[in-house]
C-alpha positions in Angstrom: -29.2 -57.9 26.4 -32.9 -59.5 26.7 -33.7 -56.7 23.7 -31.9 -59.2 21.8 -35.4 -61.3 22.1 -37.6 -58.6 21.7 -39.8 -58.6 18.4 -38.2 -55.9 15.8 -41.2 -55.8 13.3 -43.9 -58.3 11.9 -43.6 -59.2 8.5 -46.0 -61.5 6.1 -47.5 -62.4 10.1 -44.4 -63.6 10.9 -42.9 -62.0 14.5 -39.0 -61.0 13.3 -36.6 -60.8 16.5 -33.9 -58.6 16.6 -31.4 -61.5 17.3 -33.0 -63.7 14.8 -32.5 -61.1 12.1 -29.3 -59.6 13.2 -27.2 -62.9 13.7 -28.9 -64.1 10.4 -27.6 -60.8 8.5 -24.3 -61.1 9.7 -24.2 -65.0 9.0 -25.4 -63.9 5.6 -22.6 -61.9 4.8 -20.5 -64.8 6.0 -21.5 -67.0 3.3 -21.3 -64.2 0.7 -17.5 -63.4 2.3 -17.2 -68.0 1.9 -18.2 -67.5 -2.2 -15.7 -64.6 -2.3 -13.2 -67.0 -0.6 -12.5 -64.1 1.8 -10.5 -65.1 4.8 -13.4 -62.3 6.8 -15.8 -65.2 6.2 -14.7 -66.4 9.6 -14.9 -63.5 11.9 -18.3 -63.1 10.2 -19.3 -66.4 11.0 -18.1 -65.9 14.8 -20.0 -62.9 15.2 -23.2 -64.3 13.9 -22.7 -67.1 16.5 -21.9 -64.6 19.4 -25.2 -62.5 18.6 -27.2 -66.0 18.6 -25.7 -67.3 21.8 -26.4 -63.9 24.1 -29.8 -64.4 22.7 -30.2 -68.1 23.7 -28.3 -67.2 27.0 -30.2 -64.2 28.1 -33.3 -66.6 26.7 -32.1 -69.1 28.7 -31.7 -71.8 26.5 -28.8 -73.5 27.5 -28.5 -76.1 25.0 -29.2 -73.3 21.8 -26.5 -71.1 24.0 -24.1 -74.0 23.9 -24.3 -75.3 20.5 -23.5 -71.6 19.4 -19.8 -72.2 21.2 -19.3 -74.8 18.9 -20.0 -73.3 16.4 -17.8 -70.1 17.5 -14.9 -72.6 18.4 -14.9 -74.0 14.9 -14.7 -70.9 13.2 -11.9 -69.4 15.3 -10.3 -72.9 13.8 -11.5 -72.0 9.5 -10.2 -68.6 10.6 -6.5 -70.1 11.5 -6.9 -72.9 8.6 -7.4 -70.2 6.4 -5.2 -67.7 7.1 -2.3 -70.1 6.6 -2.9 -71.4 3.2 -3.6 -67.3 2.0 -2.2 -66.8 -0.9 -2.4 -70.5 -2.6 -4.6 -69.4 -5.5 -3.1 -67.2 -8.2 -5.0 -64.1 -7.1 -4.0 -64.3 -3.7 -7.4 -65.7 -2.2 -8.2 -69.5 -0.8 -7.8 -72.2 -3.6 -10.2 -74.5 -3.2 -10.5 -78.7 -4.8 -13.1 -81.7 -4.3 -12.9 -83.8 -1.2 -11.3 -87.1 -2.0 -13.2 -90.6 -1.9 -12.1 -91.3 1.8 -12.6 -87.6 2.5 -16.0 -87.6 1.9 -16.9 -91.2 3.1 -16.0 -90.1 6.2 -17.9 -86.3 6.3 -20.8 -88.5 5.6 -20.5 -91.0 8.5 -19.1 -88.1 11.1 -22.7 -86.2 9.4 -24.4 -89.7 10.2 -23.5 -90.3 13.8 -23.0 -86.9 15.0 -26.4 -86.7 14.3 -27.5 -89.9 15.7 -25.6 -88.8 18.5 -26.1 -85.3 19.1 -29.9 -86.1 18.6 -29.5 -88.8 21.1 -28.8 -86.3 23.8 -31.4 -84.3 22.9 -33.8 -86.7 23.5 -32.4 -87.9 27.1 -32.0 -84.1 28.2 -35.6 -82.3 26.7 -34.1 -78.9 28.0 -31.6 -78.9 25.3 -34.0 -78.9 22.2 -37.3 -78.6 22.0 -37.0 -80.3 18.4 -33.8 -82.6 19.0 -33.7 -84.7 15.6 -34.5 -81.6 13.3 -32.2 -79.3 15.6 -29.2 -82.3 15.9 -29.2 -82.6 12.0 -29.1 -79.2 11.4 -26.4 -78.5 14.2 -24.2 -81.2 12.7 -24.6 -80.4 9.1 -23.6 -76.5 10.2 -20.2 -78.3 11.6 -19.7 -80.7 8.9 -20.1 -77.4 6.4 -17.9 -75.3 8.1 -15.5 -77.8 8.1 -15.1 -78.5 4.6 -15.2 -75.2 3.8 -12.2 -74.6 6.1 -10.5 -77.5 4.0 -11.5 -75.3 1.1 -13.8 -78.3 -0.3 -16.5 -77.4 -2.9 -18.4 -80.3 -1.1 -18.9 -77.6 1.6 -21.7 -76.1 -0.7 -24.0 -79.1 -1.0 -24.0 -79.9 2.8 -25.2 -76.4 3.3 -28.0 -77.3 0.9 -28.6 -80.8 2.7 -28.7 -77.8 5.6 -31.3 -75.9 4.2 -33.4 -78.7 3.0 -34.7 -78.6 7.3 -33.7 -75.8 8.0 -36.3 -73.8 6.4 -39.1 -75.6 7.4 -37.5 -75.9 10.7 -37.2 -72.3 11.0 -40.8 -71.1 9.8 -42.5 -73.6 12.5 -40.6 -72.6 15.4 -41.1 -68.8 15.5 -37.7 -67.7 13.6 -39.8 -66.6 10.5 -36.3 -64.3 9.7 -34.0 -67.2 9.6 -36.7 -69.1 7.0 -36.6 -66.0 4.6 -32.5 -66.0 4.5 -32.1 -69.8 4.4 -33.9 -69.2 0.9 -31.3 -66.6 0.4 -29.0 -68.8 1.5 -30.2 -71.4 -1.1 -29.4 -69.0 -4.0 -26.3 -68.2 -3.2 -24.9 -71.8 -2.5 -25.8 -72.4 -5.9 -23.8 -69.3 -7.0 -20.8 -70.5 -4.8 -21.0 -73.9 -5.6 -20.5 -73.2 -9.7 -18.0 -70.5 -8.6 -16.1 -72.9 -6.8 -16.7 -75.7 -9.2 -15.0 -73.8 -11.9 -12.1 -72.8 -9.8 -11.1 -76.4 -8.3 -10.5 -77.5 -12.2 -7.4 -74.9 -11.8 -6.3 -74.2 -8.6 -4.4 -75.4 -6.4 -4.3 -77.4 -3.6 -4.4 -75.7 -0.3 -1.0 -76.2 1.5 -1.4 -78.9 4.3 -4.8 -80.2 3.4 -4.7 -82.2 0.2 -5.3 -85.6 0.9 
């Protein structure tokens, strides 16, 4: 699978890998399936982390390879949140409501010392970053995202803006040229999902076995 690494086409001088524009398609999607409230969001998201980590592993990048298992894990876990609440909003799809005080007091401090230390590790073990602070808070804000949108908390949108705020940069200065261009995709539609979900938490729902 070392194709996965090969460069598919330049574009503004930027090298575009097939892995880097493949997993970021499908991981697109996945956040376009999230504003939908789509229960497919979650297989999306899987897939997009199973492309990335036979990249990083046939790369070997152990550390990039293992972060994507996380990230896999905790989408086979949105995929089972989800599918039991289906069917909470009146037309069938997720219902979705603002984190609580405590709720988001304590996304902000798991968000906080994650990446203190997640970034930690990086730093004592080189060979699992090569950027471990930008890489940690990005890692950890992925997670923190995923799991408020598997809550079905409109507070899910702005950490993936916190998200992209390093993430593009991030991206653009470390060879992934692809995954800059569709974080500032991504940017547009968090704001679309964001006022889409805003509207709908004023009327739906709670989501069985999550309200606070």
């Amino acid at each position: 699978m070392s194709w996965l690494n090969a460069e598919a086409f330049t574009a503004f001088g930027q090298p575009i890998k097939w892995a880097d524009m493949t997993g970021n398609l499908i991981g697109l999607t996945a956040l376009a399936l999230g504003w939908r409230r789509s229960v497919w969001t979650w297989p999306a998201q899987f897939v997009s982390g199973l492309v990335l980590f036979a990249a990083f592993a046939t790369a070997h990048f152990t550390g990039s390879a293992g972060k994507q298992v996380v990230v896999m894990v905790v989408a086979a876990w949105g995929w089972w949140q989800w599918s039991r609440g289906r069917g909470q909003a009146q037309d069938g799809s997720i219902a979705v409501r603002f984190a609580t005080r405590r709720e988001r007091a304590a996304m902000a401090a798991a968000a906080l010392l994650g990446t203190l230390a997640v970034g930690g590790l990086f730093t004592l073990y080189p060979v699992l970053s090569w950027a471990p602070w930008p890489d940690a808070y990005i890692f950890v804000g992925t997670l923190v995202a995923m799991y408020a949108q598997a809550r079905g908390m409109v507070e899910f949108w702005f950490a993936w803006l916190l998200v992209d705020l390093v993430g593009v940069p991030f991206a653009f200065t470390n060879g992934y040229a692809f995954s800059g261009f569709v974080y500032v995709i991504y940017g547009a539609l968090v704001l679309w999902g964001l006022r889409d979900w805003w509207q709908r938490s004023r009327t739906a729902p709670a989501l069985e076995g999550v309200a606070a």
